[in-house]
C-alpha distance (Angstrom), angle and dihedral (degrees) to the residues before:
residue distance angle dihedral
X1 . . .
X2 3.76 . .
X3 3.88 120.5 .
X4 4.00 124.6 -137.0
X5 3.54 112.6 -142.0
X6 3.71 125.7 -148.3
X7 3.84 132.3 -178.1
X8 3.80 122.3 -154.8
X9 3.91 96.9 -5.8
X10 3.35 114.7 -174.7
X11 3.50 127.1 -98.7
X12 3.22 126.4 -113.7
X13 4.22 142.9 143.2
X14 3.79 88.7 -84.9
X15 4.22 96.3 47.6
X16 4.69 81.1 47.5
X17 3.86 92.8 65.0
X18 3.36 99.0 27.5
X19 3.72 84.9 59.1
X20 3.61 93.2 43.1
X21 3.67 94.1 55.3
X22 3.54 99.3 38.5
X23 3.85 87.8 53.8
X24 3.93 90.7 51.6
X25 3.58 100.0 44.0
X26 3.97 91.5 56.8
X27 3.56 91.3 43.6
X28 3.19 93.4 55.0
X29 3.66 99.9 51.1
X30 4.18 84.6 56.7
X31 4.17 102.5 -89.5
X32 3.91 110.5 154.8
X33 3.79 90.3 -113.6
X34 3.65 98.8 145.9
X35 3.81 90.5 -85.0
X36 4.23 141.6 86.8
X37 3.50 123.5 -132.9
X38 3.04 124.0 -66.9
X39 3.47 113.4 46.8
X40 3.73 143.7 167.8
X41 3.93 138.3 -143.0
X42 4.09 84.4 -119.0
X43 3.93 84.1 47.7
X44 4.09 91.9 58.6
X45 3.48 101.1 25.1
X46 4.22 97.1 92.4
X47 3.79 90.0 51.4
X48 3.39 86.4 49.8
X49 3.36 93.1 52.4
X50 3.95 92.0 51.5
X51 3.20 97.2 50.7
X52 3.91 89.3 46.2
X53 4.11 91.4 56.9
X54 4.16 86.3 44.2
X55 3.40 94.4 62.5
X56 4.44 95.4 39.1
X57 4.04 78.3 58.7
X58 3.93 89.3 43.1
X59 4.06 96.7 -136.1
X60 4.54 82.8 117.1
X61 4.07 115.0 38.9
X62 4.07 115.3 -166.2
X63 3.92 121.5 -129.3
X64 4.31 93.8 -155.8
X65 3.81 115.8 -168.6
X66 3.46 119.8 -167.6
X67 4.00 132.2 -166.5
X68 3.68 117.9 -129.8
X69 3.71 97.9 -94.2
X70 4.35 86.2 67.0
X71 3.84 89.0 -97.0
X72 3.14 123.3 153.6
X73 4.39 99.6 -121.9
X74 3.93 108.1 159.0
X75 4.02 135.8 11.1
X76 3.83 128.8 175.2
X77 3.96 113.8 -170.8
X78 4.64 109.3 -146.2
X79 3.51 106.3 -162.5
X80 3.39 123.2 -164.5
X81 3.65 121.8 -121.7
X82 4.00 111.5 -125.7
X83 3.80 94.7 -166.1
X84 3.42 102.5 110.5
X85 3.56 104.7 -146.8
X86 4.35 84.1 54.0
X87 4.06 100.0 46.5
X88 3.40 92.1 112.8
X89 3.85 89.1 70.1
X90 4.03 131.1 52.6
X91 3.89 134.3 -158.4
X92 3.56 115.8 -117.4
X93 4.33 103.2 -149.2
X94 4.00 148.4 179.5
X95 4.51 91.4 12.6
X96 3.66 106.9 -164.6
X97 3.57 136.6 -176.9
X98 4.09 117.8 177.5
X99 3.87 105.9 -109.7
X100 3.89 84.1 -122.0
X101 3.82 89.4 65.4
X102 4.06 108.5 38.2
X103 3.54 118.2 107.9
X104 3.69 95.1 45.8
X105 3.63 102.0 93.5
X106 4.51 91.8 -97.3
X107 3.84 83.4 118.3
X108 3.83 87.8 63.4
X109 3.92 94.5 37.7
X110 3.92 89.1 51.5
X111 3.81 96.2 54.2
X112 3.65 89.2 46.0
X113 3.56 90.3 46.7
X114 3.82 92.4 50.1
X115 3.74 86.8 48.2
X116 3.81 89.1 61.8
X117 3.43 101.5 47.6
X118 4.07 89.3 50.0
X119 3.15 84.1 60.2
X120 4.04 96.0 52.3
X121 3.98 86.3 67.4
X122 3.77 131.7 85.3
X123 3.56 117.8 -87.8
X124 3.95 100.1 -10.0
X125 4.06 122.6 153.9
X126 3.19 112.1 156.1
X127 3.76 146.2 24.2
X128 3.78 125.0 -143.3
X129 3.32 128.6 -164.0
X130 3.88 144.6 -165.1
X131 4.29 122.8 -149.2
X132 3.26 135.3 169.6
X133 3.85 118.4 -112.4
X134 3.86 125.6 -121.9
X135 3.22 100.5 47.1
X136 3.69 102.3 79.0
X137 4.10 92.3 -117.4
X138 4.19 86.1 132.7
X139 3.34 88.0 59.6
X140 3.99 96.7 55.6
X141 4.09 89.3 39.8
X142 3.63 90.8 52.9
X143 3.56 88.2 53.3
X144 3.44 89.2 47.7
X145 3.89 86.5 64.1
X146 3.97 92.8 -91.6
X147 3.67 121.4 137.8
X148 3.78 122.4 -151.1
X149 3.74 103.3 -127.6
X150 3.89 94.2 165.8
X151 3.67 149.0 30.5
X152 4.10 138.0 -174.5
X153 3.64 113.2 -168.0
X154 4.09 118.2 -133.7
X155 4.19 87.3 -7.6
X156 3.84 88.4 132.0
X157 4.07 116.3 65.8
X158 4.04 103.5 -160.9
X159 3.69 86.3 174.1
X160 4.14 142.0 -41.1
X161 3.49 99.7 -38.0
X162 3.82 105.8 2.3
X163 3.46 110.6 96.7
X164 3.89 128.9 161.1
X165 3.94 150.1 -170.5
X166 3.49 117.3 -78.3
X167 4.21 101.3 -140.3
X168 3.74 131.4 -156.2
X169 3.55 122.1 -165.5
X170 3.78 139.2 179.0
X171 3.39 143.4 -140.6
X172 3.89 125.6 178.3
X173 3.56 125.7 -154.4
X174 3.65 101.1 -162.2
C-alpha cells in the first residue's frame, strides 16, 4: 500500500483525533512514543494538544502520511531548535507508523520524507534525533543514514527495573 505524504497540513478537528488515535494505537502496540503500554485517548490527548499549539505558533511542523483509504498511517513531528547558536539544525520527534503498516518499508519512506522537508526550511543541515535503546530502533536509523553520535546509559525508566539508553543520532543534509 502506497503512502501520501504531506508537509505542514493544516490543522483542523479531523487532523486532532486522527492524531490522537494514531498516537494511541502505536503506543499501544509497544512504539517508543513517549508512552508505556497501555494507554488511553485521555492518556495522549495533552501531548497532543502541545504539539497541536507548537505547530499553530510554527516552532514544530508535521510530515502527515496517509494510506489510500484517507487514513492517517505515519507522522514524524521536526522541531526547530530555538537556541541560537544550534538553528542550523532541527529535532526530528514522536515517528509513527500505524501497526497495520510497519514492515513495509513506510519507516524508511518517512525518514526520507522528513529528510526532505528539513530541507524545505531556511538554513537546516542536519537532523537529530532521540530513541529509546533496547529495541533495536538505532539499528534501523543507522540504516536510515543516521549516525549515533551520543549515548546516556539507564536515562530512560520504562518501568521499576527496566531502564534504557537514551540515543542521539544525526543526520546531515548537506
Amino acid at each position: 500500500m502506497t503512502l501520501t505524504f504531506t508537509f505542514q497540513p493544516p490543522i483542523t478537528p479531523t487532523l486532532r483525533d486522527d492524531l490522537l488515535t494514531l498516537w494511541t494505537d502505536v503506543s499501544n502496540s509497544g512504539g517508543a512514543v513517549g508512552f508505556v503500554p497501555p494507554v488511553t485517548k485521555d492518556d495522549i490527548r495533552p501531548e497532543v494538544t502541545r504539539t497541536l499549539v507548537q505547530m499553530a505558533e510554527h516552532r514544530t511542523h508535521l510530515l502527515a502520511a496517509h494510506d489510500t483509504e484517507g487514513t492517517l498511517a505515519a507522522t514524524a513531528f521536526l522541531t526547530l531548535n530555538t537556541h541560537r547558536l544550534m538553528t542550523h539544525w532541527l529535532w526530528l520527534y514522536t515517528v509513527m507508523v500505524h501497526p497495520r503498516h510497519q514492515g513495509g518499508g513506510h519507516g524508511r519512506a518517512l525518514l526520507a520524507a522528513a529528510a526532505d522537508a528539513a530541507r524545505t526550511l531556511d538554513g537546516i543541515e542536519a537532523i537529530r534525533l532521540t530513541c529509546r535503546g533496547g529495541l533495536g530502533l538505532e539499528r534501523f536509523y543507522a540504516s536510515c543514514g543516521y549516525k549515533e553520535v551520543g549515548r546516556v546509559p539507564a536515562a530512560i525508566r520504562v518501568a521499576p527495573g527496566d531502564d534504557r539508553d537514551d540515543i542521539t543520532m544525526l543526520l546531515p543534509l548537506t
